[in-house]
N, C-alpha and C positions, 0 to 999 in steps of 0.2 A: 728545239724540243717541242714537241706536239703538246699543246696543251686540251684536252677531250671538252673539260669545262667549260673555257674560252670558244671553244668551238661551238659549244650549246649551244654561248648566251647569243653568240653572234647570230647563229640560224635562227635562234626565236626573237631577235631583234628585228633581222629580214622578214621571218612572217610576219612580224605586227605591220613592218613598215610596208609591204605588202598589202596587207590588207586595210590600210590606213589609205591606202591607195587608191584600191579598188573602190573604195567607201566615196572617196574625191571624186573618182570618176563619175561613180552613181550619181552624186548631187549637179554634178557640170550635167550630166546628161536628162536629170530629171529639170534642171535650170531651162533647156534648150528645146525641153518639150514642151515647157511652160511658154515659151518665147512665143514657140510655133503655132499655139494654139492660141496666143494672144493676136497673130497675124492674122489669120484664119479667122477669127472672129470677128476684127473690125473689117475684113475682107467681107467676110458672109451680109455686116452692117449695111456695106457701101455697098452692095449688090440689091439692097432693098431698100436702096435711097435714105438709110437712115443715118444718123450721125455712126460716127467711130465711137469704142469703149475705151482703150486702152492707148493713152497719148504717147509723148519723146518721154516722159518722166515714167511710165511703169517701165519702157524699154530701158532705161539708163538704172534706172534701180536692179531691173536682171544683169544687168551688165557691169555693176560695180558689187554687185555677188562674186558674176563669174571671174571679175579679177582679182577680187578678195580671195576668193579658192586658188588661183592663180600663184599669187605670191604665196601662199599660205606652203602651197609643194614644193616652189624652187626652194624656200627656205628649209625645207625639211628636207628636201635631196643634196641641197651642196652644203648643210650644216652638218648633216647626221640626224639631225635632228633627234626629240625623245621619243618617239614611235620606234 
């Protein structure tokens, strides 16, 4: 038997969980901009003989973000998660 209800809640559970998504992606990819331009920087550095800005430790800090965000989705896609 067709429940309409159950159908809502399900569709606006997909929207949030959608858009809880989109939300992830935006910060992995503002994460990745941040990266690039920390590259870029100490590239521009070394191009004018000066030291580097941005050492292993800022690079491992974006990068235990990005797998903090990481785990954060599988667990909210194979759980159901509350989004």
């Amino acid at each position: 038997m067709r429940n309409p209800y159950k159908e809502h809640l399900d569709r606006e559970w997909e929207l949030k969980m959608e858009g809880w998504l989109l939300g992830q992606k935006a910060h992995i990819a503002s994460i990745e901009a941040e990266i690039q331009g920390m590259i870029a920087e100490n590239q521009y550095r070394i191009s004018l003989g000066e030291g580097i800005v941005y050492r292993d430790k800022a690079f491992q800090e974006k990068a235990d973000a990005l797998l903090t965000i990481s785990k954060d989705v599988l667990k909210e896609v194979l759980t159901g998660g509350s989004y």
